[in-house]
C-alpha positions as CSV (number, residue, x, y, z in Angstrom):
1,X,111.5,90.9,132.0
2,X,109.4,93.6,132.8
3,X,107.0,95.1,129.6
4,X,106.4,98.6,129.1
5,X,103.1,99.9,130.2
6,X,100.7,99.8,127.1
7,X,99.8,103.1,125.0
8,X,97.3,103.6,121.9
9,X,99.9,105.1,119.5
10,X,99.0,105.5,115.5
11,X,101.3,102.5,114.7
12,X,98.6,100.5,116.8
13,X,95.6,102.4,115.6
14,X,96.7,102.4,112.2
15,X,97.5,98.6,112.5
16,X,93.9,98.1,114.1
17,X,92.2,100.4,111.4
18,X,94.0,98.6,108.6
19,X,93.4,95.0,109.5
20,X,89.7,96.0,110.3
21,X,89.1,97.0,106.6
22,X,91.7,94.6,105.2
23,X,93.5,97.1,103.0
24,X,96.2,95.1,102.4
25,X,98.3,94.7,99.5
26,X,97.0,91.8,97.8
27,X,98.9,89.3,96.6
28,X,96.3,87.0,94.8
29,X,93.5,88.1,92.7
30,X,90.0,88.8,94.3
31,X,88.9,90.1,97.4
32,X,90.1,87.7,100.6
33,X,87.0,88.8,102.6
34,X,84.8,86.9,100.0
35,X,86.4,83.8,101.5
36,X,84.3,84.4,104.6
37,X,81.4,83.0,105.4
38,X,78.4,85.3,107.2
39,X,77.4,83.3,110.5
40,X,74.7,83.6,112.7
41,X,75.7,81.1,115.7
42,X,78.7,81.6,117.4
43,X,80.7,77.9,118.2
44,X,81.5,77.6,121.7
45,X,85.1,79.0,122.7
46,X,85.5,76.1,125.1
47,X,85.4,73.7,122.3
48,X,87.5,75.2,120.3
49,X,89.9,76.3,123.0
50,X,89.9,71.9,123.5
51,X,90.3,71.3,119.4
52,X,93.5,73.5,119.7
53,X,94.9,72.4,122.8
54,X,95.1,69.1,121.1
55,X,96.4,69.7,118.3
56,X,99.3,71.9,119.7
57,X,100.1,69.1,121.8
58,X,100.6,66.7,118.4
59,X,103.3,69.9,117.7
60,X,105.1,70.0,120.5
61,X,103.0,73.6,121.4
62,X,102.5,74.1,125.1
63,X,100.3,76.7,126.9
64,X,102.4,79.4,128.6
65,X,101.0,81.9,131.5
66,X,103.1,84.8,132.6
67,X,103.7,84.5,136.9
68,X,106.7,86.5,137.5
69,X,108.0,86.0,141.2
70,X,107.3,87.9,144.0
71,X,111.1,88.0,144.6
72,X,112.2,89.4,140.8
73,X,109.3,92.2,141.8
74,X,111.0,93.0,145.3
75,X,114.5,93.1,143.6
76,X,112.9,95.5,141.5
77,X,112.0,98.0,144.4
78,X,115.3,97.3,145.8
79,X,117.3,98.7,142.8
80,X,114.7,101.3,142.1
81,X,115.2,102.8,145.3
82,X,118.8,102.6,145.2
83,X,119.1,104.3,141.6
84,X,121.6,107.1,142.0
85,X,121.3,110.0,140.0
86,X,123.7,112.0,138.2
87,X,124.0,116.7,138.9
88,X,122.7,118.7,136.1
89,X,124.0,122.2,135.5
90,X,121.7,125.1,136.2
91,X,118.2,126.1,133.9
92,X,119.2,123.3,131.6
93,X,116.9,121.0,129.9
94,X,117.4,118.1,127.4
95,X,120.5,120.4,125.9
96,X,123.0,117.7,127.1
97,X,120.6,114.3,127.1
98,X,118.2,113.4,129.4
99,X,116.5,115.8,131.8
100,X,117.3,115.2,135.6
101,X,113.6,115.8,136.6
102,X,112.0,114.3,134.0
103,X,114.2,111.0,134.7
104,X,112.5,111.6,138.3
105,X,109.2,111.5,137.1
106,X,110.2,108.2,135.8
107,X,111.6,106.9,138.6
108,X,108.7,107.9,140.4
109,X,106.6,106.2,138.2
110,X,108.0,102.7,138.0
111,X,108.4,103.2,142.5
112,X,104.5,104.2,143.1
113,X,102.2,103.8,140.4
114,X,103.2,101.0,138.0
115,X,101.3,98.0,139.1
116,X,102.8,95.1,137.2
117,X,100.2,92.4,138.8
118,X,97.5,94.2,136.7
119,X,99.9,93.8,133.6
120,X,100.3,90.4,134.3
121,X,96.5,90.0,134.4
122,X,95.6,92.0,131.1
123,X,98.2,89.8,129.5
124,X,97.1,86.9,130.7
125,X,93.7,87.1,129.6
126,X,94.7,86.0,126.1
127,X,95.9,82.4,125.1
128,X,99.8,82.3,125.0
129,X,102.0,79.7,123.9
130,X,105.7,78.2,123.7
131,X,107.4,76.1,121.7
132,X,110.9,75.4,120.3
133,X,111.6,76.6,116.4
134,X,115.1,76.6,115.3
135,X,116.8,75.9,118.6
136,X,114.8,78.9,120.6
137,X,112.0,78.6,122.9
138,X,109.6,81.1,121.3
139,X,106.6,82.7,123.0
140,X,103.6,83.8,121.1
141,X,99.8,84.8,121.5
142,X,97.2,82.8,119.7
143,X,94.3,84.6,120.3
144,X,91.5,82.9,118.0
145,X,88.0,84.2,116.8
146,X,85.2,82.3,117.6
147,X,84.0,82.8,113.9
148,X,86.0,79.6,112.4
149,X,86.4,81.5,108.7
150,X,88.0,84.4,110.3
151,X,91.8,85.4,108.2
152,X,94.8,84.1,110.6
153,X,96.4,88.3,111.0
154,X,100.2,87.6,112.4
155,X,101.0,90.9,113.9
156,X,104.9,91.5,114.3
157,X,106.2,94.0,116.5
158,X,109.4,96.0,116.5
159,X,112.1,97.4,118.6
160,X,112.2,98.2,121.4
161,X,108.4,96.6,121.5
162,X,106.4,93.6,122.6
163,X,103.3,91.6,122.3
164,X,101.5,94.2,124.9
165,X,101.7,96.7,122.4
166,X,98.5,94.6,120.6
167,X,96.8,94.5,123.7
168,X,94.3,97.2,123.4
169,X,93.8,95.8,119.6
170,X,93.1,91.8,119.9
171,X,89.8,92.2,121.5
172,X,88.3,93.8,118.4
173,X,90.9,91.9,115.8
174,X,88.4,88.2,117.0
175,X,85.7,89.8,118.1
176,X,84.4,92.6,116.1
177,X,81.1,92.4,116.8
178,X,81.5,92.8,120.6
179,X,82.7,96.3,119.1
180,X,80.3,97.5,117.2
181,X,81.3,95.2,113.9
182,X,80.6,92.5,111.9
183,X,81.7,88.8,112.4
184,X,82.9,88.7,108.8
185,X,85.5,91.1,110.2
186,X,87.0,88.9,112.3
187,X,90.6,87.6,112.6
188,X,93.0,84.7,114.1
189,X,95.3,87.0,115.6
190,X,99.1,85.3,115.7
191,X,101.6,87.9,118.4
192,X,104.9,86.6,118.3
193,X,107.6,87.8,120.7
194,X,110.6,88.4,118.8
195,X,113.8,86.4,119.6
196,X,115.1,87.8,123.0
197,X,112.4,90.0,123.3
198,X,109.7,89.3,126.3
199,X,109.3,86.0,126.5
200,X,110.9,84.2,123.7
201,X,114.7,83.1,124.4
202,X,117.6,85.4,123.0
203,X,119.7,83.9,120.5
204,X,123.5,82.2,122.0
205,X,125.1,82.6,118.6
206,X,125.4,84.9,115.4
207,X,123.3,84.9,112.1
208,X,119.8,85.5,113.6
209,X,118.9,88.1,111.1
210,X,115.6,89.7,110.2
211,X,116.0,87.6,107.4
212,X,116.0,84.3,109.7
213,X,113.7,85.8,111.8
214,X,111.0,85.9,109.0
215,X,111.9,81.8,108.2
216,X,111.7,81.6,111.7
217,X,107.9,83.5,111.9
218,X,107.3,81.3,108.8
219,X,108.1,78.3,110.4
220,X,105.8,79.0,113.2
221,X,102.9,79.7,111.3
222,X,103.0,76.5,109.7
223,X,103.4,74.4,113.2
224,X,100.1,76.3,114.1
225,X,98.0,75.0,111.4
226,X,97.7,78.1,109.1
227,X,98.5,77.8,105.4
228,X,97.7,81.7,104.5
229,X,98.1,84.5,106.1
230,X,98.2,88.4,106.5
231,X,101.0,90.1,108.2
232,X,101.0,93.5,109.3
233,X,104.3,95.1,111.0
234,X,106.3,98.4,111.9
235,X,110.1,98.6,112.7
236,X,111.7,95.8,112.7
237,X,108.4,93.7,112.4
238,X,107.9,95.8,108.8
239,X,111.9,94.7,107.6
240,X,111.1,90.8,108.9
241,X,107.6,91.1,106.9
242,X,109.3,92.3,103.8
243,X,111.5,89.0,103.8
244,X,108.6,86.6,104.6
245,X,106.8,88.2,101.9
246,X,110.1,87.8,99.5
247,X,110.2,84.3,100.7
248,X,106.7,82.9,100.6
249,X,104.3,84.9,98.4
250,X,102.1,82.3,98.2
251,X,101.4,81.8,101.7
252,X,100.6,85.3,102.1
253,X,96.8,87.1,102.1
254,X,98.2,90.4,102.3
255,X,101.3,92.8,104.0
256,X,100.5,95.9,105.4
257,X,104.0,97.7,106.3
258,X,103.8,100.9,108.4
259,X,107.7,101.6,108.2
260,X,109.2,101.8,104.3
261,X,112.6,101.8,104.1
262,X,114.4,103.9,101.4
263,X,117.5,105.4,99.9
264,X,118.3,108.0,98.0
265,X,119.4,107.0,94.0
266,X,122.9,105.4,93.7
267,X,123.8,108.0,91.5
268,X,123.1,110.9,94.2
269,X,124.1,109.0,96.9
270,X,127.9,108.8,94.5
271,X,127.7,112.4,94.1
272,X,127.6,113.2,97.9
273,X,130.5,110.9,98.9
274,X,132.8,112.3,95.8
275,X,131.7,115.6,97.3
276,X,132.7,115.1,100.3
277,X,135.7,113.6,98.8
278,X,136.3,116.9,97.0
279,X,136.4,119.1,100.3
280,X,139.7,120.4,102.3
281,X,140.6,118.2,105.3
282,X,139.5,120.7,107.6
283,X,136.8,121.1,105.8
284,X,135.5,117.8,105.9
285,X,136.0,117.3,109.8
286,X,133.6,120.8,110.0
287,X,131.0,119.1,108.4
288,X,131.2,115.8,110.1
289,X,131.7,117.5,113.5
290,X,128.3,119.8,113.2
291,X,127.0,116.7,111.7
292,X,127.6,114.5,114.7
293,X,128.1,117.3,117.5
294,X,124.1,116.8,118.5
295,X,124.2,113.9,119.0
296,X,127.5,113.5,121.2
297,X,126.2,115.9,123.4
298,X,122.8,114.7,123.4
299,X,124.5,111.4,124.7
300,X,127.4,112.8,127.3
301,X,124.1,113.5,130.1
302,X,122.4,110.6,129.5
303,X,125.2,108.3,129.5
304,X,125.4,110.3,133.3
305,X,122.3,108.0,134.5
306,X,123.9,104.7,133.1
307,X,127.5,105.5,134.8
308,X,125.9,106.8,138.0
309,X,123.3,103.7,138.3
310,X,126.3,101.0,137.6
């Protein structure tokens, strides 16, 4: 499976900003950071890269090192070059979907310039993991600080999203003061890959909710040795934190959510739907048809690439 190239977006930046400071919502009373203890010598990474090893091995933990094959690559190229693409009508844009030379641009991109042996290195130069929770083989980066007091931070990423969205973001996370910080800053930083996302296996059967996700996240944090936690998330990370959260308070340092989810009141959202309700036949399809008519055609030229490519 081949990981989007990474970019600095706000989610990552806010995420960075926000564990940095530790403006999290607190759920016990005082301030975590007071926890920490100011140090002065550093432990050596070595020893305590040794003091984890052995104690993943006791939970059936094993080190993990992305090597895709030079034959998954080539088959790549292969299909790259043989993408066909679909006609687009005259000084159009994006009014029916996808743009045809913007798609090119793509194409072009993935052909020449992306270099997935240098992704494979950045990502490699953190610790990863595997181990098997709840019947899936689950992948995860356990990148730890060499301070031992720093606050284990599980980050949880969304959809569509990976662990190599944190990339850019870990580095300061454990070692603050290699950026300009202060060790009392740092962080154990926990980067799960979502079932059937990167690394981890994809589920065989129903019922893996974001719900059973979070048990699942839960599960895993416990295996690795950490009793409390933080957990910021966006997307689907943000709606699997909110049911960790719901589930084990007491575990929990702090959430930081970058994605709230909200409705309008039950009584307005009755009041639309008996409106509706209210309208003329004709005049109900109207609605629904200028409602849904952008996105229908938005769909009909990019669908074109799919049907073309098959």
């Amino acid at each position: 499976m081949f990981i989007k190239p990474v970019c600095v977006s706000r989610y990552l930046l806010g995420t960075a900003i926000t564990a940095l400071s530790l403006v999290f919502t607190s759920f016990t009373a005082g301030n975590p950071l007071d926890q920490i203890q100011q140090l002065s010598n550093k432990p050596n990474q070595n020893i305590i890269m040794n003091e984890q090893q052995e104690r993943f091995a006791d939970n059936n933990i094993t080190p993990f090192e992305i090597a895709i094959s030079d034959e998954d690559l080539q088959d790549l190229r292969e299909r790259l070059q043989r993408t066909r693409l679909p006609d687009q009508l005259n000084e159009v844009s994006w009014e029916y979907g996808s743009d045809l030379d913007y798609m090119r641009e793509i194409l072009g991109y993935w052909q020449d310039d992306f270099d997935w042996r240098e992704q494979e290195r950045q990502l490699n130069q953190f610790d990863q993991f595997k181990t098997d929770i709840d019947g899936l083989s689950m992948h995860f980066i356990h990148q730890r600080s060499n301070n031992p007091d720093a606050i284990p931070l599980m980050i949880v990423h969304g959809w569509p999203g990976s662990v190599s969205e944190f990339m850019k973001i870990i580095g300061p996370l454990t070692d603050p003061v290699a950026h300009g910080g202060d060790i009392s800053d740092a962080f154990h930083v926990i980067a799960p890959s979502l079932p059937g996302f990167g690394f981890s296996e994809a589920p065989s059967e129903r019922g893996f909710s974001p719900e059973r996700i979070a048990l699942l996240l839960a599960d895993l944090m416990e295996r690795i040795g950490y009793d409390r936690y933080a957990i910021p998330g966006g997307d689907w990370g943000a709606i699997i934190n909110r049911h960790l959260a719901n589930h084990y308070p007491d575990r929990l340092i702090g959430m930081h959510s970058n994605m709230i989810l909200a409705g309008p009141p039950a009584t307005q959202s009755k009041e639309l739907m008996l409106a509706t309700l209210r309208m003329k036949p004709d005049e109900r399809g109207k609605r629904i048809w200028r409602t849904k008519l952008p996105i229908r055609i938005f769909r009909e030229q990019t669908t074109n690439f799919r049907l073309c490519a098959s």
